[in-house]
C-alpha positions in Angstrom: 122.4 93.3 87.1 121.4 89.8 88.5 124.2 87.3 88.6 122.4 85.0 90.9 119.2 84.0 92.6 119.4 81.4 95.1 115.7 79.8 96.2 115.5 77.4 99.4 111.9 75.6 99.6 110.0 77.4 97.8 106.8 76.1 96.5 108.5 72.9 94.9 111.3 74.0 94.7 113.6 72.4 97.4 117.0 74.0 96.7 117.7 75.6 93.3 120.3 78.4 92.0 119.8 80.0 89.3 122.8 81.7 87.4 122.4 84.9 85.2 124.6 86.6 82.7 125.2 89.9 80.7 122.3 90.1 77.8 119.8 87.8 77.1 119.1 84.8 79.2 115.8 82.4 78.6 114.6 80.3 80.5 112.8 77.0 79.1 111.6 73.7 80.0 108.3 71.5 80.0 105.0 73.0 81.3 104.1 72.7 85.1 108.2 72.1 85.6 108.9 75.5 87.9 109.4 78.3 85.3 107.2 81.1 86.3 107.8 79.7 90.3 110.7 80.9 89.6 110.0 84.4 88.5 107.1 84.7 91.7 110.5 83.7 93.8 111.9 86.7 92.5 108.7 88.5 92.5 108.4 87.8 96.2 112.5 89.0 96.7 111.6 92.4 95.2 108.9 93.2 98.1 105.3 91.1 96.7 103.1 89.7 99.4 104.8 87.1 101.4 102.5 84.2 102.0 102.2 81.0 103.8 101.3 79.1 101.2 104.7 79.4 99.3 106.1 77.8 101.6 107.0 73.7 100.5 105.2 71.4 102.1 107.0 69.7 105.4 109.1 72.5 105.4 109.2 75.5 108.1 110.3 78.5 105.7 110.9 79.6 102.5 114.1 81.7 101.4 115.1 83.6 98.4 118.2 85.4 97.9 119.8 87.5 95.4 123.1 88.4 94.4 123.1 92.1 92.3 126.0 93.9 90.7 125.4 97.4 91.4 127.0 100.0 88.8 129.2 102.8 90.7 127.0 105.6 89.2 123.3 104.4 89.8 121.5 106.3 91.3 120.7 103.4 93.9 123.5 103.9 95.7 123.0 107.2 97.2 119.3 105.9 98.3 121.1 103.1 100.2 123.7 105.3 101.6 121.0 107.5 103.1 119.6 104.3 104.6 122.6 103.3 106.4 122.9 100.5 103.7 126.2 99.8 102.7 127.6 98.1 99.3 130.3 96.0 99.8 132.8 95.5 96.5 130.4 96.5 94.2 127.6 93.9 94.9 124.6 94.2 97.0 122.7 90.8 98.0 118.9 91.0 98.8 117.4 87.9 101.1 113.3 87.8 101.9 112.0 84.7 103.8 108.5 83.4 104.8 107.7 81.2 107.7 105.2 78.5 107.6 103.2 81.2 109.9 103.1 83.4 107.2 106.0 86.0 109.1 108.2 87.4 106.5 111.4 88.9 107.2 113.6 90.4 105.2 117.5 91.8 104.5 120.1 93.8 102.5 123.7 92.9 102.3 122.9 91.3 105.9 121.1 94.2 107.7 117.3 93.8 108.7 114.9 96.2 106.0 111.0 96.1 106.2 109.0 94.5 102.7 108.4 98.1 102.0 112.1 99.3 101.8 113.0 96.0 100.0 110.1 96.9 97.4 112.0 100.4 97.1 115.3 98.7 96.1 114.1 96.1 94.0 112.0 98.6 91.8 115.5 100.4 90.8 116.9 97.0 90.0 114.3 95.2 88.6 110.9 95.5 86.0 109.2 92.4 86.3 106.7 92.1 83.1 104.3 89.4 83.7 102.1 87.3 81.2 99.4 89.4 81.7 101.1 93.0 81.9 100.1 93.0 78.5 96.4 93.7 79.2 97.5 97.1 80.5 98.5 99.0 77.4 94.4 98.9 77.1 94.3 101.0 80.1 94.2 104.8 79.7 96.2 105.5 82.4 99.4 103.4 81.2 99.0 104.6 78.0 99.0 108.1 79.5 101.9 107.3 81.8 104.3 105.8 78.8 103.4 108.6 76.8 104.8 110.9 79.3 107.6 109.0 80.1 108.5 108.8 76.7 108.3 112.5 76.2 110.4 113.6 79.3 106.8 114.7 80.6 106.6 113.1 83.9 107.6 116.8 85.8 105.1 118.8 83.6 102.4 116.1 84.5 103.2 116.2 88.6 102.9 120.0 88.1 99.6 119.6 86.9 98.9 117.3 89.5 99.8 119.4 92.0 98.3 122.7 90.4 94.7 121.1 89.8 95.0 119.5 93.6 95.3 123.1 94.5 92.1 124.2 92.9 90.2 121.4 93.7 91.2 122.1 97.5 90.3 125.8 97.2 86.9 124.8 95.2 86.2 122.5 98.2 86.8 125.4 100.7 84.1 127.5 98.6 81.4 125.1 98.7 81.5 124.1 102.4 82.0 128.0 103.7 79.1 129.2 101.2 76.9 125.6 102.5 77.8 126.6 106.6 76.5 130.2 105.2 73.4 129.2 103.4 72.3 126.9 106.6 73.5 129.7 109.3 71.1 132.0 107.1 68.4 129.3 107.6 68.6 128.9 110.7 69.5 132.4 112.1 65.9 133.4 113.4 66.4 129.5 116.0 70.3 131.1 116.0 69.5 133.9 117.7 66.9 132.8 119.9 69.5 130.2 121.4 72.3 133.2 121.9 69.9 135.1 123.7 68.3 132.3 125.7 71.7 131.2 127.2 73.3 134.9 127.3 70.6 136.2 129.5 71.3 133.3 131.9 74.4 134.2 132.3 76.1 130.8 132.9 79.1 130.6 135.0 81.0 127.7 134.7 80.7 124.9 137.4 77.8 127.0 138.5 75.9 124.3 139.0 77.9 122.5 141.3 78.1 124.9 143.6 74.2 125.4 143.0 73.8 121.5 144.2 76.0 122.0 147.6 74.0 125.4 148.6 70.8 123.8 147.9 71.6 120.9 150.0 72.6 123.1 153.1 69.9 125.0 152.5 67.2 122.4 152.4 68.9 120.6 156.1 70.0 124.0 157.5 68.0 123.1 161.0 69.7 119.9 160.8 72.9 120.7 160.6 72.3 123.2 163.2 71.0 121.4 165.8 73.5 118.5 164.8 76.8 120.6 165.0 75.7 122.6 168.3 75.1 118.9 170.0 78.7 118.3 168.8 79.8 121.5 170.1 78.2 120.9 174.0 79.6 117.1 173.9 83.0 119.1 173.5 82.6 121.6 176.1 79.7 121.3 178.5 81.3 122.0 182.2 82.9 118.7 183.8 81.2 116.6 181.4 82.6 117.7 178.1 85.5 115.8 175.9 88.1 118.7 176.8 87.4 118.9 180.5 87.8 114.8 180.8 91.0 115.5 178.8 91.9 117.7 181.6 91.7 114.8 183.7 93.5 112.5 181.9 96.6 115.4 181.6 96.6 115.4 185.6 96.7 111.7 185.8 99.5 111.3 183.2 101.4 113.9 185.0 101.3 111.7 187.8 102.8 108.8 186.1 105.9 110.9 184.8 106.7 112.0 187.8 107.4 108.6 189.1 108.8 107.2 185.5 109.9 109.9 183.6 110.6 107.6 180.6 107.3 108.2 179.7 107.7 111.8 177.8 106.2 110.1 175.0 102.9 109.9 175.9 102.9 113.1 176.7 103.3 114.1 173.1 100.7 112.0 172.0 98.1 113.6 174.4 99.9 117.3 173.5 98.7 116.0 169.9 95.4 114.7 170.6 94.3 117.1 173.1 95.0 120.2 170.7 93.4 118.4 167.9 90.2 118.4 170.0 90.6 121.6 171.1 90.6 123.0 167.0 87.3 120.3 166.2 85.8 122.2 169.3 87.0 125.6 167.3 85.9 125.1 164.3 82.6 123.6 165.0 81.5 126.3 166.7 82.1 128.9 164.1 80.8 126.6 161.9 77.5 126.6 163.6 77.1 130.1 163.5 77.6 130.5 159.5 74.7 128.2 159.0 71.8 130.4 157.8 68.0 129.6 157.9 67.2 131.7 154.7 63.6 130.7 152.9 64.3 133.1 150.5 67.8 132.3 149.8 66.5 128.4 149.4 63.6 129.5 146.7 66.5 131.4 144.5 68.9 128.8 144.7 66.0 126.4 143.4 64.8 128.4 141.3 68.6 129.4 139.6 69.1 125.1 139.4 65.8 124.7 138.1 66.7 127.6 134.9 70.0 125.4 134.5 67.9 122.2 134.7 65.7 123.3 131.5 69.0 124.8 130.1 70.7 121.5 129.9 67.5 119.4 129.2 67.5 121.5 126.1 71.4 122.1 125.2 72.9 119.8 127.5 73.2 117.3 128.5 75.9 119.1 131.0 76.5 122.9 131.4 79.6 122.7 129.1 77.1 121.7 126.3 75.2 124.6 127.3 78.1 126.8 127.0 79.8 125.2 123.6 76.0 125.8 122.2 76.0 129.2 122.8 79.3 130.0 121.2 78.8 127.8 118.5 75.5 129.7 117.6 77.1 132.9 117.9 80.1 131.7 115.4 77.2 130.8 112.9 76.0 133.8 113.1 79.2 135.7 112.3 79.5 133.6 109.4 76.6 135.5 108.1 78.8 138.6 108.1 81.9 137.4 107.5 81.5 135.0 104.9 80.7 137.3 101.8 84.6 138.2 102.5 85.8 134.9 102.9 84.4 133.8 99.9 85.3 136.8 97.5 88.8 136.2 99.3 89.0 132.1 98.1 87.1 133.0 94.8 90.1 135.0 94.0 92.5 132.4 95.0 90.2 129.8 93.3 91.0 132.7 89.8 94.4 132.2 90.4 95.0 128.1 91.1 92.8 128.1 87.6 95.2 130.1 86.0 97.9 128.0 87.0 96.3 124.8 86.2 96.0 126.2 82.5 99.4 127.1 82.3 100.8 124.2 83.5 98.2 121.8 81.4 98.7 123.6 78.3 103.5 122.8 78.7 102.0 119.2 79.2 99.8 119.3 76.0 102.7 120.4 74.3 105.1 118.1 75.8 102.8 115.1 74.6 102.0 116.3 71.3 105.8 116.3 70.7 106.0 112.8 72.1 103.0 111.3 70.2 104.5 112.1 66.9 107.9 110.6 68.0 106.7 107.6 69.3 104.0 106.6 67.0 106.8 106.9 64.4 109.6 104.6 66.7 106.8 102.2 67.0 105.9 101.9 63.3 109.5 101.3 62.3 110.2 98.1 64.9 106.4 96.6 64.1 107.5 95.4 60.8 110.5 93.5 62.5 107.8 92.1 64.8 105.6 90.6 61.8 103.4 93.5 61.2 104.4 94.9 58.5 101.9 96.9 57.3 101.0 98.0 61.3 100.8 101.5 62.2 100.2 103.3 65.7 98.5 106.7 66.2 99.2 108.4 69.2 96.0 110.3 70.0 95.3 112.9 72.7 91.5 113.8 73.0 90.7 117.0 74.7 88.3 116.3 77.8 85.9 118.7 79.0 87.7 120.1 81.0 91.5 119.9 82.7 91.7 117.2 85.4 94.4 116.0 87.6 96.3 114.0 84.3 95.6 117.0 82.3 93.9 118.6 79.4 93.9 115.3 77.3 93.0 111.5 77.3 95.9 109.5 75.5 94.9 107.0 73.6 96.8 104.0 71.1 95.2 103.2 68.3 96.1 100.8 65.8 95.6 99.5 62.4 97.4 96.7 62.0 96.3 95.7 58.4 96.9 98.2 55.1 93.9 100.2 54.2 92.6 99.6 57.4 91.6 102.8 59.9 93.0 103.2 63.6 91.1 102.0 66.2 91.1 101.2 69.7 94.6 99.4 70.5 92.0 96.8 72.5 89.5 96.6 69.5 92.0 95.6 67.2 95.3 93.6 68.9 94.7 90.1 69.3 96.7 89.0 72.4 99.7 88.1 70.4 99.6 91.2 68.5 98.7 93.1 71.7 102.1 91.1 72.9 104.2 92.3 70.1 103.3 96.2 70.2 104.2 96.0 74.2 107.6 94.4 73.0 107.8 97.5 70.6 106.9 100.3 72.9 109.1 98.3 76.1 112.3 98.3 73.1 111.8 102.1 73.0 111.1 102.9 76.4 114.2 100.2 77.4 116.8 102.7 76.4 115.5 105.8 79.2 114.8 102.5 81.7 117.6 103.2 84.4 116.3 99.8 86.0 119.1 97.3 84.7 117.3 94.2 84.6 114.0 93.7 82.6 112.3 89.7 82.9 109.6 88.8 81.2 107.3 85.8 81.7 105.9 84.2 78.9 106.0 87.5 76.7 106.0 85.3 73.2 102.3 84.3 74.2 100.5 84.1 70.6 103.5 83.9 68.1 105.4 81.8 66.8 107.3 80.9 63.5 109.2 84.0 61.8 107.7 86.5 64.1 108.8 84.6 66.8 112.6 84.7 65.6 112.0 88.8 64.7 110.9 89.0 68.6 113.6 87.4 69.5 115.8 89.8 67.7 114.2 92.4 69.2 114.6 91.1 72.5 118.1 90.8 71.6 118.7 94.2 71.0 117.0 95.7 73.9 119.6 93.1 75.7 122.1 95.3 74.7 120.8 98.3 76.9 120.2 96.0 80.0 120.4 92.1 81.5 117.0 90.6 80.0 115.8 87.6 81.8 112.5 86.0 80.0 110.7 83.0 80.0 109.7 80.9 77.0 108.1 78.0 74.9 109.8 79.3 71.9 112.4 77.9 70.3 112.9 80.7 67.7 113.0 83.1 70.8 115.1 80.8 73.2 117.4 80.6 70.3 118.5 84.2 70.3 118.6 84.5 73.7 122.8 84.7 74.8 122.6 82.3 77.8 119.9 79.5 78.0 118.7 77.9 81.1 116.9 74.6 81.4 113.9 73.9 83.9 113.8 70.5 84.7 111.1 68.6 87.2 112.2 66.1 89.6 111.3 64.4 92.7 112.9 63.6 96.1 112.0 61.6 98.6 108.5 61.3 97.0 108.4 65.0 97.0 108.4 67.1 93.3 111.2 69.9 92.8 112.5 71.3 90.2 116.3 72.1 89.2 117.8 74.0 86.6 121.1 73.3 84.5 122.9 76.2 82.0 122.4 74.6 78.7 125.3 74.6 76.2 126.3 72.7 73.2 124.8 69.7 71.7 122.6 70.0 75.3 120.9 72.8 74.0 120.5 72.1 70.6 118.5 68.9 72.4 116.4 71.6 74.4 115.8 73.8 71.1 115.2 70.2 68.5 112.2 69.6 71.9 110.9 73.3 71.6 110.4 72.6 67.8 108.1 70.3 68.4 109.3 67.4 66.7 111.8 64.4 67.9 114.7 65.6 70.2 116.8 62.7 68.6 116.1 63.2 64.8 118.8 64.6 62.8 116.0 67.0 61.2 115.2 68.4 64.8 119.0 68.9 65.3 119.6 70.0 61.9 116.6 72.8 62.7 117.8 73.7 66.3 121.5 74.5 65.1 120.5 76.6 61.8 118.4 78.6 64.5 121.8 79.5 67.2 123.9 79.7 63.6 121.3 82.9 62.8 121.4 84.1 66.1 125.2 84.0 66.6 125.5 86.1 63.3 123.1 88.6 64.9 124.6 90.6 67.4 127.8 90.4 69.7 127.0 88.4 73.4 127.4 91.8 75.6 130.2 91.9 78.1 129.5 92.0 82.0 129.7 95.7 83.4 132.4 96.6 85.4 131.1 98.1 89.1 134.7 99.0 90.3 135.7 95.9 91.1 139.0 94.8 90.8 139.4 92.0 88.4 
């Protein structure tokens, strides 16, 4: 449970800490004074958007900390154990901050976490119900997801989930391999053409490359003739060429040694330069007598690059396109032949995943029918004790067309809230109080399979007020006996059940507003509950009203004792 939140300039809130205890603790105070700040604190703790804005103004971050008791056996600790998180005595403190720049950081029991892994810890610690969670019992899909957690039913509808994914994925197959097969059919007279088109060139790869090079020799074949056999005579013509001046220069350097013989190096550098020559002399000469003046070489080599040229123009743009088009076209044109087997392969997977989805919809439908009965049948014995006494909810499941990924059946609550009056729609008939109370009913139920020990509610007495409003508060009371409840309220009749009351006063410093709390106890509270009522704080009529409403509430149920988390105490 949540024995403390600790909140460090946030929003107004300069510095606040907020202390919890076992059962039911409300929160109270004047509107605009911090109340539901405070729950978005803790909103923010348990991995929500982080947000420049919450930070307070003149201030460079925001910080919210809290301090949770962990029971030995939840199931959180083995998640945090393979996480490398480690809970020290029994507690386990969770710290986010925001800077003015927006960056968010975040921790557990000191060691850095990402939002997302905070988020995964705070779910298993804390529900947060806020003032408009109400609204979603008219969605089909939360009514479909209670009714299954009710029931025990969430494995049977993953199953389902996964059985109709399947089918869907094979049905997808089907239509994409019988749409490439209709088109291949289409086109296979253009198909064909293209195969034999590019097969008869028979394309070699980087062909026309070496197409390019031989063309170019081709074309300047007298050229580089003439041009390599001048080269050739400058290297060796009589006493004139390169290698006989080199011949020259070796006699002359032979000289020199002879008189200072510490010149061996030069000799190696003429060694070196003289054979290179020598090679260039080589090599130019048999190159000269490869080059080959062939007309009719040059007209199929132009004509070969001019085939490629329209190849590409068409396929291309590069020979590889050419290439990939032809065996693209000739895969299209197996599918033809191969597809009827593909497909009577898939269709009788597709038989099969259809099966399955049947079998697995129809242990859901049962699984729900059970749990509609049940629950209709919880919920109309707590809506008298919520003021509707004569309210009744039907649990329906409408058969759809056919089974879809949540099954074979819509769930839907109807209500009729008034005797002699026929179910409808739970959103045709609820007003938003009403609406209110039947959440309060179905949470209540659903409260004892909650494994999350901590359940806060903002503002969930919205619409009520008066007798109901103690009767919620009872209720609320009870479900406190299961797990920590946290709520906030305007209601005295409510704030008067609730085992530990916490007031939410504005204040100001230096010329900046904040807000601070204080645990109300005594004739403080009764001051809190006689201003909730509506009348004069001071009066002895007020007083008189606020302590009859703790005197019913302590006679109500036992305040529940903390948990012990193997600790010792």
């Amino acid at each position: 449970m949540l024995i403390e939140l600790r909140i460090r300039n946030f929003a107004i809130i300069e510095t606040l800490t907020l202390p919890l205890a076992p059962g039911f603790n409300v929160l109270s105070g004047e509107t605009g004074a911090g109340k539901s700040i405070i729950v978005g604190a803790l909103g923010l703790l348990l991995g929500e958007r982080a947000s420049a804005d919450l930070v307070r103004t003149g201030t460079d971050r925001a910080s919210v900390e809290g301090v949770f008791e962990v029971d030995p056996e939840h199931p959180l600790l083995a998640m945090l154990d393979e996480r490398g998180l480690e809970v020290d005595d029994g507690l386990l403190v969770l710290r986010r901050e925001v800077a003015a720049t927006g960056r968010a950081r975040a921790w557990v029991n000191g060691s850095s976490v990402t939002a997302g892994v905070l988020a995964d810890i705070g779910r298993q610690l804390v529900s947060l119900h806020g003032q408009h969670e109400a609204q979603s019992l008219l969605d089909a899909e939360s009514q479909r997801r209670i009714l299954d957690a009710f029931g025990g039913a969430d494995a049977a509808a993953a199953e389902v989930r996964e059985a109709h994914s399947r089918l869907a994925n094979v049905r997808r197959q089907i239509t994409e391999l019988a749409h490439r097969r209709d088109q291949a059919e289409r086109r296979a007279d253009y198909l064909r053409h293209v195969v034999r088109e590019i097969d008869e060139a028979r394309l070699v790869e980087g062909e026309d490359g070496r197409l390019d090079e031989e063309a170019r020799r081709l074309e300047h074949s007298e050229e580089l003739r003439t041009t390599s056999s001048s080269a050739v005579q400058l290297l060796q013509d009589g006493d004139e060429g390169v290698l006989a001046r080199l011949a020259q220069l070796q006699r002359a350097l032979a000289a020199v040694r002879r008189i200072d013989t510490s010149l061996d190096r030069l000799q190696e550098l003429f060694d070196t330069g003289y054979y290179a020559v020598e090679e260039l002399a080589r090599e130019l000469e048999a190159y000269e007598a490869t080059i080959d003046l062939d007309p009719s070489r040059l007209a199929q080599v132009q004509q070969r690059r001019e085939l490629l040229f329209l190849l590409m123009k068409k396929y291309g743009p590069t020979l590889m396109d050419v290439l990939e088009t032809g065996r693209q076209s000739r895969g299209e044109l197996d599918l033809i032949d191969s597809a009827a087997l593909d497909l009577r392969h898939l269709q009788a997977v597709q038989a099969s995943a259809g099966e399955r989805l049947v079998e697995a919809a129809t242990a859901l439908t049962a699984l729900r029918e059970s749990a509609a009965r049940r629950l209709a049948s919880e919920v109309d014995e707590l809506l008298p004790q919520l003021g509707m006494p004569d309210g009744h909810l039907t649990v329906a499941l409408v058969p759809t067309a056919e089974i879809g990924s949540h099954g074979a059946e819509d769930v839907e609550f109807r209500v009729a809230l008034n005797a002699g009056h026929e179910a409808r729609l739970l959103g045709r008939v609820a007003s938003g109080g009403e609406l209110s109370r039947v959440m309060l009913a179905l949470k209540t139920i659903l409260a004892r399979l909650d494994a999350v020990p901590t359940l806060v509610f903002d503002e969930v007495d919205a619409g009520i007020g008066g007798r109901v409003g103690l009767q919620v508060g009872d209720t609320m009371r009870r479900v406190a006996e299961h797990h920590q409840l946290f709520a906030i309220s305007h209601l005295p009749q409510l704030a008067a059940r609730a085992h530990h009351h916490i007031l939410v006063a504005k204040g100001a410093r230096g010329g900046v507003t904040t807000a601070d709390v204080s645990v109300l106890d005594g004739d403080d509270r009764v001051y809190e509950l006689a201003r909730m009522l509506g009348g004069d704080a001071e009066s002895d009529v007020s007083r008189a009203h606020a302590r009859e409403l703790l005197a019913t509430a302590a006679a109500s149920t036992p305040v529940p004792r903390r948990r012990r988390s193997g600790r010792a105490g």
